[in-house]
Structure formats: structure tokens, C-alpha cells
C-alpha positions as a Markdown table, in Angstrom:
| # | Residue | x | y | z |
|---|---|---|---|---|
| 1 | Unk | -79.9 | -14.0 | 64.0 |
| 2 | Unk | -81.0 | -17.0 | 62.1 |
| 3 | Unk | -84.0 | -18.2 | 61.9 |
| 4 | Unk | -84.6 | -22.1 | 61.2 |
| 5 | Unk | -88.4 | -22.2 | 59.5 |
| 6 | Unk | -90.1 | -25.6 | 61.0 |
| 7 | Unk | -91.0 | -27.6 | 58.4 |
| 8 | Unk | -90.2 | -31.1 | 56.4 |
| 9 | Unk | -86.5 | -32.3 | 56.0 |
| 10 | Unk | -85.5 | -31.1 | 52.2 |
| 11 | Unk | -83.6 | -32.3 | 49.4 |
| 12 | Unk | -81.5 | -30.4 | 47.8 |
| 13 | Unk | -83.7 | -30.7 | 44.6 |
| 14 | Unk | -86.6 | -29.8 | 46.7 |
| 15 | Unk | -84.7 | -26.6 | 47.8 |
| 16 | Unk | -84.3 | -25.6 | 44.3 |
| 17 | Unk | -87.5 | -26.0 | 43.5 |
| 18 | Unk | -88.7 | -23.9 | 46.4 |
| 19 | Unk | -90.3 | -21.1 | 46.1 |
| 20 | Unk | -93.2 | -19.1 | 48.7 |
| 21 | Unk | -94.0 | -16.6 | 46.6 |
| 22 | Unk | -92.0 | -13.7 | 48.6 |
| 23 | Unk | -88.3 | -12.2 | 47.5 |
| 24 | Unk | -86.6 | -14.2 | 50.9 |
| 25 | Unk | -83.5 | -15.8 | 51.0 |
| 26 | Unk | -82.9 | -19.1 | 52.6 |
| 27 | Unk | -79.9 | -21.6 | 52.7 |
| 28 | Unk | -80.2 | -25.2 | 53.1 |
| 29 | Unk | -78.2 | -26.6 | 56.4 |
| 30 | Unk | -78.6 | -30.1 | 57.1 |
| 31 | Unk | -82.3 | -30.2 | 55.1 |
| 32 | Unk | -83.4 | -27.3 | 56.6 |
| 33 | Unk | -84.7 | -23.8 | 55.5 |
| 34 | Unk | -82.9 | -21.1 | 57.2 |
| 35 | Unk | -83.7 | -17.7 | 56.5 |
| 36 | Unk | -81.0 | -15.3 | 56.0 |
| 37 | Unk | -82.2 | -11.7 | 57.1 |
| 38 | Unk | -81.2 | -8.4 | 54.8 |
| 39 | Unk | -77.8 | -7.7 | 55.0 |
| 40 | Unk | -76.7 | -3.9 | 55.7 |
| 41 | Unk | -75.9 | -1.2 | 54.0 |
| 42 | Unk | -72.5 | -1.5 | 54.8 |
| 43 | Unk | -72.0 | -5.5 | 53.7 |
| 44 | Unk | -73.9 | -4.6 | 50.0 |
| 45 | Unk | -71.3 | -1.9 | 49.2 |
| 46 | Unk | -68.5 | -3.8 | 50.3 |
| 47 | Unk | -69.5 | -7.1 | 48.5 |
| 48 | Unk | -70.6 | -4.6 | 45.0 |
| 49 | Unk | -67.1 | -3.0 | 45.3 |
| 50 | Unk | -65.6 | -6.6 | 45.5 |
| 51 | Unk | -67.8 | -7.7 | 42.3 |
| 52 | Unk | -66.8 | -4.8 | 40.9 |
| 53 | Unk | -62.9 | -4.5 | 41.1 |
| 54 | Unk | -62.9 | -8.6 | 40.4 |
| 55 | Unk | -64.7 | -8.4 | 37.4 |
| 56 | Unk | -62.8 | -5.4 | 36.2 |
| 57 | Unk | -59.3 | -8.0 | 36.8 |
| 58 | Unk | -61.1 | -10.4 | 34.8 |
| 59 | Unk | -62.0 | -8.3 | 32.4 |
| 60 | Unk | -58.6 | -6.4 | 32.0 |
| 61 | Unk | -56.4 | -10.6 | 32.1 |
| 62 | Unk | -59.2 | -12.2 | 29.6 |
| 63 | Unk | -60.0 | -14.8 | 31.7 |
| 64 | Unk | -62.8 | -17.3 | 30.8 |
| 65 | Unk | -64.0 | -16.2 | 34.5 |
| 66 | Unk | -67.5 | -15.3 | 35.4 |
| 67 | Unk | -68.2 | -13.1 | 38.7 |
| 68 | Unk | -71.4 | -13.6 | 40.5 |
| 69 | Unk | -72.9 | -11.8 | 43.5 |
| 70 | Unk | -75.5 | -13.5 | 45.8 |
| 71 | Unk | -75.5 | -17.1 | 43.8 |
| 72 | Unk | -75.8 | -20.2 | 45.4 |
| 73 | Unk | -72.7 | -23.0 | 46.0 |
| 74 | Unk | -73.8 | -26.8 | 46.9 |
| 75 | Unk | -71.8 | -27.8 | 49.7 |
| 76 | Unk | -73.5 | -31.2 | 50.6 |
| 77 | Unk | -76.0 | -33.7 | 50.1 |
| 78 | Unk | -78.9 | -31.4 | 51.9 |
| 79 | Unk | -76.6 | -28.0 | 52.2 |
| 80 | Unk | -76.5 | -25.3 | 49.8 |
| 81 | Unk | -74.9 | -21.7 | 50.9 |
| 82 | Unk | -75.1 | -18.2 | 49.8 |
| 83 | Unk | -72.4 | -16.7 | 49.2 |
| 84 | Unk | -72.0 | -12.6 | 48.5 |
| 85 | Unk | -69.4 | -12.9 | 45.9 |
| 86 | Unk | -68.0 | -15.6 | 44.0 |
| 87 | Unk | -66.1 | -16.6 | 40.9 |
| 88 | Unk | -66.8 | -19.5 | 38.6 |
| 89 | Unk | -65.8 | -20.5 | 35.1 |
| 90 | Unk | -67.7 | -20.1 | 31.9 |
| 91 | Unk | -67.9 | -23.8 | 32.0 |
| 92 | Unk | -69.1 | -24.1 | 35.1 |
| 93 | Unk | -72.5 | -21.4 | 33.9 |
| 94 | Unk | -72.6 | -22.9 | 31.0 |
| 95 | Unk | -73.5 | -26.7 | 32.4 |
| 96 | Unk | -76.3 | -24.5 | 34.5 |
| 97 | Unk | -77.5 | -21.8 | 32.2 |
| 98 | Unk | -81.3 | -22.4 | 33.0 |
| 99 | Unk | -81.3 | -24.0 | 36.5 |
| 100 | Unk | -81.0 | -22.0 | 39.8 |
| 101 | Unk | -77.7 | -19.7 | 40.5 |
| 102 | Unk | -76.9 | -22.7 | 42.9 |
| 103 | Unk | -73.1 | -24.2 | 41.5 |
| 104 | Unk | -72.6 | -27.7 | 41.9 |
| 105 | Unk | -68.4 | -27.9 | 41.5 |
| 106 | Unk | -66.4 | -25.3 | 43.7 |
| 107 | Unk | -66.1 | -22.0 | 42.6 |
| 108 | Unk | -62.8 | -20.8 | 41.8 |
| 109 | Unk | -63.2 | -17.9 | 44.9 |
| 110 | Unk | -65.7 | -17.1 | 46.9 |
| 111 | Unk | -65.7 | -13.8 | 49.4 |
| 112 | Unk | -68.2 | -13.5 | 52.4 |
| 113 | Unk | -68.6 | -10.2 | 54.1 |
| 114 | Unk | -69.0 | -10.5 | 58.1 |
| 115 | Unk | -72.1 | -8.9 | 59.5 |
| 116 | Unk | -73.0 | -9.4 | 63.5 |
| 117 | Unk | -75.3 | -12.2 | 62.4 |
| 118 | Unk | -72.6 | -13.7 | 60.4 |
| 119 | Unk | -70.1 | -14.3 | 62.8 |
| 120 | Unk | -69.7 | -18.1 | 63.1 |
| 121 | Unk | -71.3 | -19.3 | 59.6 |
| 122 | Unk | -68.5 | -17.1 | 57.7 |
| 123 | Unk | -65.4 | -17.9 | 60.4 |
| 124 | Unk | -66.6 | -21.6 | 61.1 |
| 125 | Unk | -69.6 | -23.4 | 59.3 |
| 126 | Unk | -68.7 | -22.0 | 55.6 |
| 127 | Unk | -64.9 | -22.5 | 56.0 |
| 128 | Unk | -65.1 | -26.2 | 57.1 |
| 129 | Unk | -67.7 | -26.4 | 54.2 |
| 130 | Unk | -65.7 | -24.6 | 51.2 |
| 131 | Unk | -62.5 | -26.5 | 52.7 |
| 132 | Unk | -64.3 | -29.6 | 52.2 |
| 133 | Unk | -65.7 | -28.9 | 48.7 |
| 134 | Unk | -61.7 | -27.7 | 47.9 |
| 135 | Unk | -62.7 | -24.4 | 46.6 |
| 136 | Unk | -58.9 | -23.0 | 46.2 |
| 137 | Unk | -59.5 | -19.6 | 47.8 |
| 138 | Unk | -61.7 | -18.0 | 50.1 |
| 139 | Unk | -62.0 | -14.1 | 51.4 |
| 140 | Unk | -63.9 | -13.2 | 54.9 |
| 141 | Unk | -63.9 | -9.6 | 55.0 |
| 142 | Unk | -64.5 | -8.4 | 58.4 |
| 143 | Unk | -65.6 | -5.0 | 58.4 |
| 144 | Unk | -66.5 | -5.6 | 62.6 |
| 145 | Unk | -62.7 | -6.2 | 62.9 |
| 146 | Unk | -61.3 | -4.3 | 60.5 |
| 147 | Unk | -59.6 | -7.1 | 58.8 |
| 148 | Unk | -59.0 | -9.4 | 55.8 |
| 149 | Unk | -58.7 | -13.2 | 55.8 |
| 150 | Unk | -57.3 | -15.2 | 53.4 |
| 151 | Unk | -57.8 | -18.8 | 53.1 |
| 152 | Unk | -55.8 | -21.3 | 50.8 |
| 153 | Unk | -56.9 | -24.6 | 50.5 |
| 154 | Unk | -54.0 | -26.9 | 50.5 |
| 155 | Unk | -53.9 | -30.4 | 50.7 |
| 156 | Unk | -57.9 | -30.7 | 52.6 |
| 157 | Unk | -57.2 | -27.3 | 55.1 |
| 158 | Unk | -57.0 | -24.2 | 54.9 |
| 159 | Unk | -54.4 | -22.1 | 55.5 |
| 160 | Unk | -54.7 | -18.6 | 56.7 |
| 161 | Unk | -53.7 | -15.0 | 56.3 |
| 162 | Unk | -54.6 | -12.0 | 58.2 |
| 163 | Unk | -54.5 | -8.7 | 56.4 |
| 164 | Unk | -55.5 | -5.4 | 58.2 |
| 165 | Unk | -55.4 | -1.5 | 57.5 |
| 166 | Unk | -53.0 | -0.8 | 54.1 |
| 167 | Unk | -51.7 | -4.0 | 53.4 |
| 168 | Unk | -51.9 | -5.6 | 50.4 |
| 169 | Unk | -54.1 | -8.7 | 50.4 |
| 170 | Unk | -52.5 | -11.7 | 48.1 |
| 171 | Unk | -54.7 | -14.0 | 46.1 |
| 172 | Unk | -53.1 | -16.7 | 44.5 |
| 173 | Unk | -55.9 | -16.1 | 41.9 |
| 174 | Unk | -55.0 | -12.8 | 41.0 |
| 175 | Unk | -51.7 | -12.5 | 41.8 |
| 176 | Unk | -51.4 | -9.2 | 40.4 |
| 177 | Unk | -54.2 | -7.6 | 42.1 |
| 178 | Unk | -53.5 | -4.6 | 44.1 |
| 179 | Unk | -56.2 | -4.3 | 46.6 |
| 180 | Unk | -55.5 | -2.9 | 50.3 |
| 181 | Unk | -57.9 | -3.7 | 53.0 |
| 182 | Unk | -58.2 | -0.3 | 53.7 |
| 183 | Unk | -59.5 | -0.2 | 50.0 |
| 184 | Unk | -62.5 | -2.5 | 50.6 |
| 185 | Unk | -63.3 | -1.2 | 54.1 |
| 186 | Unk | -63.8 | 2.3 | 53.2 |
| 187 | Unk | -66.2 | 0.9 | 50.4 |
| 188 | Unk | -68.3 | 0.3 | 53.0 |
| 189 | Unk | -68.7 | 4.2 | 53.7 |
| 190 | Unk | -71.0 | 6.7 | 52.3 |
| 191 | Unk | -68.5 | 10.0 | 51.5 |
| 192 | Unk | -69.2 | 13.3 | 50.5 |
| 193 | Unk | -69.4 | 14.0 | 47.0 |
């Protein structure tokens, strides 16, 4: 559930700006606060097992890629989102070293993890807003469904692939990455040791 906090209309500046003193997490929709509850146990270990194996790729092509969990992307006048994993250039840190974790140019990727309260801002409010910013690739890993979906943005949509239980997913980003969903589900688990 989201919860809209009645207040003033916002600017995006304002919404940087913004702080109450407490460690919660809003996004700005439409000049709005709206709180964004605690994710589960299940969504963090996904989205750290995500940061993790991107970051090792990164690492292991030398890419002048930086991976980020929980930072910020602008996608409007008055919107900014949250995103649990994404990838931006050095570049792209560097113009924003000291300023909020909030980027301001699409991201090369980002990933969302579905939880129930997720539903329709990953599926339908974040895709039309990522599609609209052109960010090149984005993952919605659906842990309620068991499945993967790949967008690539081409020519102003989207186009999507569905990848469930050992196959491979295929990101035109890292095109040598060999990741099943199966992989990333069961990082949501807590196993014996």
C-alpha cells in the first residue's frame, strides 16, 4: 500500500531538499510525497544479489559503470522514483558527487523487484516513466510470478521479454552475462548452511 502524505504541491528541488528528520523513504509523483513502506526480506536479497553479480560484470569488463542500490532517478518535472538497482556512468556521479542520489539523465539500467505493494508502479507507472526518459533497459523481477521481464527501449516503447524458471535472461547491456532466473529467485531464499 501507498500512502500519499497531505501536504503542499512540491518541486522537485523542494523534494531534495526534504528532510523530516526520520530514515523514510518517499518518491515524488506528480508533486506529491508518497511514502514507500519497507520492502521484504525477500525483495532486499534479491535486489543485493542483483547489485552484486552486476557489479562483479562491471568489474570483471572494465567498464566506466557505476552500480547503485536504492538511488533516486528524475523522471519528470515534479516526479522522482526509487529504484532498487540501477546502473549509471562515472560521468553521470561525477556531475552529482555532492547532491542527493537522485540522477537527472537515464541510467544505463535499472531493475525493480515486484513486492504485493508494487504491482502496478513497477508493471505500469515506472515502465511508461523509464520509457519516456529512454533509459535503454529495464528488469522487473517478479518473485510473485516467478518471472523475469525484460524491457528494451526502442524507438519511444518498450519491447518486452518474458524469462521464467532456467532460462537465460539477455541484456543487451551485458550481453555476456549468464544469469538464469532461477538464479535470482532463489536469492531470495534463506538456505541451510
Amino acid at each position: 500500500m501507498i500512502t500519499v502524505i497531505p501536504q503542499k504541491n512540491y518541486t522537485f528541488e523542494e523534494y531534495l531538499a526534504y528532510d523530516e528528520g526520520t530514515n523514510k523513504r518517499y518518491e515524488l509523483v506528480d508533486g506529491k510525497l508518497e511514502l514507500m513502506n519497507p520492502p521484504t526480506f525477500r525483495h532486499l536479497l534479491i535486489a543485493k544479489f542483483i547489485e552484486r553479480i552486476l557489479e562483479i560484470e562491471i568489474e570483471r569488463l572494465s567498464l566506466p559503470w557505476l552500480c547503485f542500490k536504492e538511488a533516486g532517478i528524475r523522471t519528470g518535472w515534479k516526479k522522482s522514483r526509487l529504484t532498487d538497482v540501477y546502473i549509471i556512468t562515472r560521468e553521470q556521479v561525477r556531475e552529482l558527487l555532492d547532491e542527493s542520489a537522485i540522477c537527472q539523465t537515464p541510467p544505463l539500467l535499472a531493475v525493480e523487484v515486484v513486492s504485493p505493494d508494487s504491482v502496478t508502479r513497477d508493471y505500469r507507472y515506472k515502465r511508461s516513466e523509464y520509457a519516456a526518459l529512454g533509459i535503454s533497459e529495464y528488469w522487473i523481477i517478479d518473485p510473485i510470478t516467478n518471472k523475469i521481464s525484460v524491457l528494451l527501449w526502442e524507438e519511444g516503447l518498450y519491447e518486452e521479454t518474458i524469462f521464467t524458471e532456467n532460462q537465460t535472461i539477455i541484456s543487451r547491456i551485458f550481453p555476456q552475462l549468464s544469469l538464469t532466473v532461477e538464479q535470482v529467485l532463489v536469492s531470495g531464499n534463506i538456505t541451510e548452511v
